[in-house]
Structures are given as C-alpha cells and as structure tokens.
N, CA, C and O of each residue as an XYZ file, in Angstrom:
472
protein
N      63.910     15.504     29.781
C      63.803     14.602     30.911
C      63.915     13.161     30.421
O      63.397     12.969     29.321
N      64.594     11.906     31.127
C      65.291     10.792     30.987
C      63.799      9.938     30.804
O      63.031     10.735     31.343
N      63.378      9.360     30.580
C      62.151      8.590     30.058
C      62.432      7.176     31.039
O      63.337      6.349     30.927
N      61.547      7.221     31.820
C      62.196      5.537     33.052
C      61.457      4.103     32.428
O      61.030      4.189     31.277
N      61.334      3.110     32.975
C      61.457      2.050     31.841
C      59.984      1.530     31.284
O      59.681      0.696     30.431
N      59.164      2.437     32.189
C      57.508      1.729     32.077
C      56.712      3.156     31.405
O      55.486      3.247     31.466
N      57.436      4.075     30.862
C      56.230      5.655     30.489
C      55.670      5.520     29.243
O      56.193      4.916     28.307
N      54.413      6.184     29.223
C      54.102      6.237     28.179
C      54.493      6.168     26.636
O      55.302      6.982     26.189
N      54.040      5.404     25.998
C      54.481      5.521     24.715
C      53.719      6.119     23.548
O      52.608      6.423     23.982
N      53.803      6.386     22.420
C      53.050      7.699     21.747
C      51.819      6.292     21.412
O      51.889      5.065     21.338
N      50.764      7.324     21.283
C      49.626      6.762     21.649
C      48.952      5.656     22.592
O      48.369      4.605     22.329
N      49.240      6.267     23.723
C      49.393      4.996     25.344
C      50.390      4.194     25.385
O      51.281      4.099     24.542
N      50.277      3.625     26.317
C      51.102      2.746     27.751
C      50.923      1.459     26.823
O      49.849      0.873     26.685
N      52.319      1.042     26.106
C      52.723     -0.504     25.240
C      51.810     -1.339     26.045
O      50.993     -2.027     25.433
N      51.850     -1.385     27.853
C      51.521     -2.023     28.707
C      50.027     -2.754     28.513
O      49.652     -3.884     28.825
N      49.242     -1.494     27.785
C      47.848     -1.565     27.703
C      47.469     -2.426     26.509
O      46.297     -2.538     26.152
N      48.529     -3.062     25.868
C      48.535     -3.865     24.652
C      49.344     -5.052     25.122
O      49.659     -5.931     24.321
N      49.666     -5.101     26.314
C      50.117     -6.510     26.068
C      51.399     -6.626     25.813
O      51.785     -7.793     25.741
N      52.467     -5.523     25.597
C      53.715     -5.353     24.568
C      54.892     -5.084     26.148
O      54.610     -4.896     27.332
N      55.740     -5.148     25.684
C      57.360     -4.608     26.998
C      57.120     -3.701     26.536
O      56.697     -3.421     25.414
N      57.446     -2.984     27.616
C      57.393     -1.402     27.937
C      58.743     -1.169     28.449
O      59.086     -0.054     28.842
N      59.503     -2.164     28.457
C      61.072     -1.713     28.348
C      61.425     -1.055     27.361
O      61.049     -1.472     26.265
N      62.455      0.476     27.433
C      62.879      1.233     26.804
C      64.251      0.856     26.138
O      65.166      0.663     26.939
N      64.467      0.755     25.155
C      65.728      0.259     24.231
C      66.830      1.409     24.740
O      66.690      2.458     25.370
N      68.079      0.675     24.131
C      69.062      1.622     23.823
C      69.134      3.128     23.291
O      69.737      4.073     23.799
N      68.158      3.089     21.835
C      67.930      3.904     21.510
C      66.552      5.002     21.430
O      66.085      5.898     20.727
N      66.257      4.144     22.823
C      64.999      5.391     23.231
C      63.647      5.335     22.698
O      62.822      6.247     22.658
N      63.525      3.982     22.242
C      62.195      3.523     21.699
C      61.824      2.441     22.819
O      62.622      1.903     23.587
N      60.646      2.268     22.758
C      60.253      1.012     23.236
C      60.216     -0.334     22.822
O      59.443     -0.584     21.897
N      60.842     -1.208     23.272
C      60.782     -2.602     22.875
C      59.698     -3.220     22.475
O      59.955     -4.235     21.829
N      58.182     -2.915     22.663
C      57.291     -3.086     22.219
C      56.699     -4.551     21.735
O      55.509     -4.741     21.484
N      58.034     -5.845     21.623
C      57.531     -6.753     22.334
C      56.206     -7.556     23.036
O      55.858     -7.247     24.175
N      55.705     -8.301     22.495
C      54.297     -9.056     23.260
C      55.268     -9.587     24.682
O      56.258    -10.310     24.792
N      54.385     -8.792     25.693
C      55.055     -9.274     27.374
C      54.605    -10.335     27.705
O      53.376    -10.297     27.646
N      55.115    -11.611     28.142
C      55.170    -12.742     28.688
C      55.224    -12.711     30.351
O      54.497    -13.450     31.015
N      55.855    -12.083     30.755
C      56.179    -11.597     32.475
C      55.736    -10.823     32.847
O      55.518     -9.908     32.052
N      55.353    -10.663     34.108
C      55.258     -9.724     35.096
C      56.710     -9.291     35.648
O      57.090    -10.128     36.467
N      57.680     -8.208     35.453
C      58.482     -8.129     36.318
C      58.959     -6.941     37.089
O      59.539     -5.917     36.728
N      58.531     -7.390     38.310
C      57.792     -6.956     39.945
C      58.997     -6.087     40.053
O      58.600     -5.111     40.690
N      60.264     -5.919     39.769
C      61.207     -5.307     40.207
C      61.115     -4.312     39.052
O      61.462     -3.260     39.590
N      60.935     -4.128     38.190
C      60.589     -2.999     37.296
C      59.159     -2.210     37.178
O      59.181     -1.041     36.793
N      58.038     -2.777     37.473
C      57.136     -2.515     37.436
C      56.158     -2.743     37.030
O      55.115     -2.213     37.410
N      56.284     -3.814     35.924
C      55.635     -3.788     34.271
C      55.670     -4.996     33.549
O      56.238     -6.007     33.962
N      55.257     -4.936     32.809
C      55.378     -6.122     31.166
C      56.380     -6.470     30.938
O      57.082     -5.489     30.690
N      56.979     -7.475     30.859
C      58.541     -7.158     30.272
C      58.302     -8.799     28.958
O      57.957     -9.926     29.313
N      58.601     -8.389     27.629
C      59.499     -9.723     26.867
C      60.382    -10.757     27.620
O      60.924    -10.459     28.685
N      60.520    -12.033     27.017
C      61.261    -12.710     27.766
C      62.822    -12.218     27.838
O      63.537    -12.362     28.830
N      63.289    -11.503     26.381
C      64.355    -10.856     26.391
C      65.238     -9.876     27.556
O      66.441     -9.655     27.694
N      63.645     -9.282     28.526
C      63.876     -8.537     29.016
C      63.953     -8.744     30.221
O      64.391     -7.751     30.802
N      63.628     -9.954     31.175
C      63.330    -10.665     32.159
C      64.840    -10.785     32.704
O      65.872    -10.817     32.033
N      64.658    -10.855     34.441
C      66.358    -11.266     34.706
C      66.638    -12.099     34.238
O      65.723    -12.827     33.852
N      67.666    -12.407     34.044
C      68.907    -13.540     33.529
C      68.661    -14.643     34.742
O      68.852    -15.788     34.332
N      68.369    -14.588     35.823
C      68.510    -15.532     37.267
C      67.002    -16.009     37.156
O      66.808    -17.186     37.459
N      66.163    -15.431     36.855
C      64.549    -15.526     36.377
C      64.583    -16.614     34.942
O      63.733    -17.412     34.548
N      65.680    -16.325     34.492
C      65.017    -17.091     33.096
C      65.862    -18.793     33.304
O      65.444    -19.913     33.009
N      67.255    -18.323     33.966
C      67.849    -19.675     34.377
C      67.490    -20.551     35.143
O      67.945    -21.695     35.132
N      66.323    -19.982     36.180
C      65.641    -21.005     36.717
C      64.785    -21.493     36.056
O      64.632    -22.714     36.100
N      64.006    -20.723     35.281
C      62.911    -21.704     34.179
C      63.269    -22.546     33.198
O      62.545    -23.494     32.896
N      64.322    -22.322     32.643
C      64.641    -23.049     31.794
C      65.127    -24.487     32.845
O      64.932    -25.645     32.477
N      65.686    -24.171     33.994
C      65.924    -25.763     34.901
C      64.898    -26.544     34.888
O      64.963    -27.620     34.295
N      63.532    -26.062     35.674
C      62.186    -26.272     35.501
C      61.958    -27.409     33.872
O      61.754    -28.607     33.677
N      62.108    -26.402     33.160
C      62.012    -27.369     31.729
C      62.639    -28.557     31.971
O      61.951    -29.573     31.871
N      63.844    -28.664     32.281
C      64.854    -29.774     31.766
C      64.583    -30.771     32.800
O      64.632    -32.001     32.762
N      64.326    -30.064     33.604
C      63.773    -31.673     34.720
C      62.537    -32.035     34.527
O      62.033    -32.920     35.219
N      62.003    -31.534     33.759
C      60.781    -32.130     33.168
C      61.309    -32.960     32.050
O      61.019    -34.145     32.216
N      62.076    -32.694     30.826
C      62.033    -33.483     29.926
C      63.081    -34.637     30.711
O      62.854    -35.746     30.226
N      63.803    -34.675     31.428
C      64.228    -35.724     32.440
C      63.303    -36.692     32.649
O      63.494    -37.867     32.334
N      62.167    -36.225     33.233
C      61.091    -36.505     33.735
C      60.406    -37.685     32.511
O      60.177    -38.891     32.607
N      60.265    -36.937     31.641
C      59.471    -37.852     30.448
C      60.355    -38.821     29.552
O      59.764    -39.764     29.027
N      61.943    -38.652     29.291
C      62.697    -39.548     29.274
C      62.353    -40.895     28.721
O      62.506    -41.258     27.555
N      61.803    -41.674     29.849
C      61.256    -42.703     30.283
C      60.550    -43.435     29.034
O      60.401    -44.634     28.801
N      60.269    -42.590     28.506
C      59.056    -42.983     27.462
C      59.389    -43.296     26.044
O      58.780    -43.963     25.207
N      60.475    -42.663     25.995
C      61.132    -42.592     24.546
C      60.314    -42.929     23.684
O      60.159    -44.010     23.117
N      59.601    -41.640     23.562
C      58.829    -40.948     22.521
C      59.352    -39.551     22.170
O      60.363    -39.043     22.654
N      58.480    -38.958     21.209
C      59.198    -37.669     20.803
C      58.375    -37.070     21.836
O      57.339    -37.668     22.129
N      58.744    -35.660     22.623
C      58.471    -35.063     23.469
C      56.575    -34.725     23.737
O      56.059    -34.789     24.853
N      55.835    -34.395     22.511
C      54.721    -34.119     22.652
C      53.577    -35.418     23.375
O      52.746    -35.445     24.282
N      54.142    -36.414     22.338
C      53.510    -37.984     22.633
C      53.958    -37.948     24.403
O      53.098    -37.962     25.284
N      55.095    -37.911     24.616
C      55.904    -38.421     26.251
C      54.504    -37.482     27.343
O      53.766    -37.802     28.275
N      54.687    -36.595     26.759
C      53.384    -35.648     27.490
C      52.250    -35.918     28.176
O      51.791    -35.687     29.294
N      51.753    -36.781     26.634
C      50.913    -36.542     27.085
C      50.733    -38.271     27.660
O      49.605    -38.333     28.150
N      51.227    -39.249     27.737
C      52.106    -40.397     28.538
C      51.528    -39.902     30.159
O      50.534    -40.079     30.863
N      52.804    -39.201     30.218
C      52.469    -39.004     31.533
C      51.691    -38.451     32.393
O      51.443    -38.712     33.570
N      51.208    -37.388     31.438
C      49.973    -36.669     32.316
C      48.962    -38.423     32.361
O      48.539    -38.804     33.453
N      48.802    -38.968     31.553
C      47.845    -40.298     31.237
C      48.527    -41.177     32.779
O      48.098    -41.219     33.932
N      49.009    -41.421     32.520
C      49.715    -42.350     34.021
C      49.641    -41.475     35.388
O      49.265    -41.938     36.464
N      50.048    -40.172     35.178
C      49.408    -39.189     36.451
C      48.066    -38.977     36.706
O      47.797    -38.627     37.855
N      46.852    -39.144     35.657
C      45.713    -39.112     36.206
C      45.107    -40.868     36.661
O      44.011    -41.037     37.196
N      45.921    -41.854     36.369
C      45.596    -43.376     36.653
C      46.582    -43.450     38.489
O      46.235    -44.369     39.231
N      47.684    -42.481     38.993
C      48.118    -42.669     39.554
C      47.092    -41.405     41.035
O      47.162    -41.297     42.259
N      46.488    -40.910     40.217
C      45.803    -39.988     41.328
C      44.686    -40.670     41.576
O      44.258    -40.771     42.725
N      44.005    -41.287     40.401
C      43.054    -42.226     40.786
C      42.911    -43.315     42.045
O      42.020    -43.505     42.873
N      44.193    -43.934     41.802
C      45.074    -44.984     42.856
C      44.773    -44.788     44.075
O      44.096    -45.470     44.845
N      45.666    -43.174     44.310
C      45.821    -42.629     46.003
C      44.690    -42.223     46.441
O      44.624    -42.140     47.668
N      43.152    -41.748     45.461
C      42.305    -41.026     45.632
C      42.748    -39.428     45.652
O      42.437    -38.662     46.565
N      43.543    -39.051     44.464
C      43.469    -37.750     44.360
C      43.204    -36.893     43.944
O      43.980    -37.185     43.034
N      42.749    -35.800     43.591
C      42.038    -34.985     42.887
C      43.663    -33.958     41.634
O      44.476    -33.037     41.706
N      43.212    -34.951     40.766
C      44.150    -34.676     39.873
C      43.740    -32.948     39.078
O      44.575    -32.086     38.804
N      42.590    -32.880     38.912
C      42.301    -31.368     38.506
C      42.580    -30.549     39.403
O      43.098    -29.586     38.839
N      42.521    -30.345     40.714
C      43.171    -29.659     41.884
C      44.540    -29.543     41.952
O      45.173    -28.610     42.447
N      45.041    -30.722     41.331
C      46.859    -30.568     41.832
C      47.247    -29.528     40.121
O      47.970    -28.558     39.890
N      46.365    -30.348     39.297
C      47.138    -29.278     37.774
C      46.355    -27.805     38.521
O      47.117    -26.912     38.149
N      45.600    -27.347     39.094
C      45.144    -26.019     38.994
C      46.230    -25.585     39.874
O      46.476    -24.404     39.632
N      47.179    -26.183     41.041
C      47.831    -25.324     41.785
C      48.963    -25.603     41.035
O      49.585    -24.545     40.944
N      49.777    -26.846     40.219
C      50.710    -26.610     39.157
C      50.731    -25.379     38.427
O      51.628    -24.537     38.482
N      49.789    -25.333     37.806
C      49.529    -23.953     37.075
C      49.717    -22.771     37.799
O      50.317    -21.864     37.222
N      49.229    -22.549     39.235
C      49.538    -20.894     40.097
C      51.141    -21.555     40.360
O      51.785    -20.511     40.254
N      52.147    -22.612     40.628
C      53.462    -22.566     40.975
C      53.881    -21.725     39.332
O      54.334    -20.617     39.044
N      53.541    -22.670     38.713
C      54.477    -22.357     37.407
C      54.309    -20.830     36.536
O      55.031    -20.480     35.603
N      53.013    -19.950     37.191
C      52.503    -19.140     36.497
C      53.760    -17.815     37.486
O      54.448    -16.955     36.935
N      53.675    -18.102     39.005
C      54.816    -18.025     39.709
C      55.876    -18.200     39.650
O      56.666    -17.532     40.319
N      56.227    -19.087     38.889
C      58.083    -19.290     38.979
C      58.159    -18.335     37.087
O      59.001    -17.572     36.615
N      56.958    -18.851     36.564
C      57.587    -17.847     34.981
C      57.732    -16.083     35.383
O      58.581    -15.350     34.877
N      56.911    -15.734     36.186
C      56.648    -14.111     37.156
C      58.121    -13.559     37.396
O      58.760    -12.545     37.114
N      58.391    -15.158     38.288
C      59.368    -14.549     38.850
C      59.244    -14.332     40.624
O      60.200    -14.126     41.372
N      58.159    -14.417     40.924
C      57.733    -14.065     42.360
C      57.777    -15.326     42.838
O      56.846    -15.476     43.630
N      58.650    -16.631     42.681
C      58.981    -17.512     43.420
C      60.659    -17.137     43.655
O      61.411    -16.975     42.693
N      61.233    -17.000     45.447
C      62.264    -17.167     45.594
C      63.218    -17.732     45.313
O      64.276    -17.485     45.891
C-alpha cells in the first residue's frame, strides 16, 4: 500500500518531533525541522516543501520590508532596530499601543508564513 504524505514513520509520526512529514522520492521521509503549517496537506512541512505561491509571497513581504529600512543606510540588523525605535516614538505621538500592534503583526505574519492568508 502507497504511503500518503503525513503516515507514520518508524518509530512515530516525524510530526511529533517537529520534522516534515513529507515523503521523498524515494520513500523516506524528509524529516526536516517543519517551519509551516501546510493546511492543504495536512501537516508539518520544511520550507522546501511549502507551495511555491506560499513562499513567493513571503519572500515579497521581506523585500518590502528591507525597502522599508533603506532609509537608514545601515547594515540591515542596526536599520531594525532604527525603526522599530522611531515606531515606538511614533506610537507614542498618536497615543498608540505599540505592544498591541507588534502582537497582531506577529498573528498577520505567523499567517502569511502558514500560508492561511489569501
């Protein structure tokens, strides 16, 4: 019988470790530390293993961010942390609750890496 892409693997479910539970070419498991949830397979998946339309949108995500930090011309880590510094002086400003907006940043982006953003 054909082995489907999430079954057991010899001594439990890769899944239960954290690993892709995508099945290779040659009938092993990819075994992989899983980064994704992906909802259309079922399971864990490596980034390797993630759609192609899933990973091209994240990587956009990235690049309009380093767009974003640009500005600063610094090397990327310094630009970072720049702007998060000017985003919490600019929430201050409007009166906004800057720990509230990074906690729902974090459920978009934890969402768009998933995959379960349209």
């Amino acid at each position: 019988m054909e082995k489907g892409p999430f079954e057991e693997a010899e001594g439990g479910c890769a899944m239960s470790a954290g690993r892709c539970c995508v099945y290779r070419g040659d009938g092993r498991i990819c075994g992989r530390p899983a980064e994704h949830v992906d909802t259309r397979r079922g399971g864990l998946v490596c980034s390797a293993h993630m759609p192609k339309k899933i990973r091209r949108r994240n990587i956009k995500h990235a690049r309009r961010a380093l767009e974003a930090i640009h500005v600063y011309d610094e090397d990327v880590e310094t630009s970072i942390v720049d702007l998060v510094a000017d985003l919490l002086h600019l929430c201050e400003w409007k009166g906004m609750d800057f720990d509230a907006l990074v906690c729902t940043g974090r459920m978009h982006y934890k969402a768009e890496k998933e995959g379960d953003v349209q």
